[in-house]
Phi, psi and omega in degrees: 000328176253039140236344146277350224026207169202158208231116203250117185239120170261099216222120207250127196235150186274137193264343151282003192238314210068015181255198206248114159296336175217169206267150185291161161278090141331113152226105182259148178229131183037057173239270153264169140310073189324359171248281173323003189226020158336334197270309166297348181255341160306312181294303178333307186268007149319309190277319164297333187292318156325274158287003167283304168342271163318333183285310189294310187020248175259051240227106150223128064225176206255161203261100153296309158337319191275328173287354206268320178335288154327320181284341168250352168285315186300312192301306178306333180264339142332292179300326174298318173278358156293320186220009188033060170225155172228093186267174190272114180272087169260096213253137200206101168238135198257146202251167165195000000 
């Protein structure tokens, strides 16, 4: 971990809906520079929106696990292949 770092996505999903209520929350600590790397936290958080979507689909009650899963798998190799780094993906979904 401390030489790719970790990268924290926070993402509050409606629990009558299964959608993303808002765009998730990024906090990378020794991975990128969050201001030089907007294109990327844009694609991210796209791409979680995306799998939650898919995760969720018609499923209620909603599965947090299978998303926090997904969420660290997808992302993590996502990231890898954006920066051939592997930071440690910790996916934090709040049910509302």
């Amino acid at each position: 971990m401390a030489k790719d770092g970790m990268f924290v996505i926070i993402v509050t999903v409606d629990s009558q809906t299964g959608q993303v209520r808002n765009s998730p929350d990024i906090i990378s600590r020794g991975f990128i520079y969050m201001r030089e790397s907007k294109e990327l936290l844009f694609q991210v958080r796209e791409k979680v929106k995306d799998i939650v979507h898919r995760a969720t689909g018609d499923q209620l009650p909603i599965n947090q696990a299978y998303i926090k899963d997904n969420i660290r798998d997808k992302i993590g190799q996502f990231l890898y292949n954006k920066t051939e780094r592997r930071p440690m993906v910790l996916p934090v979904v709040i049910e509302v």
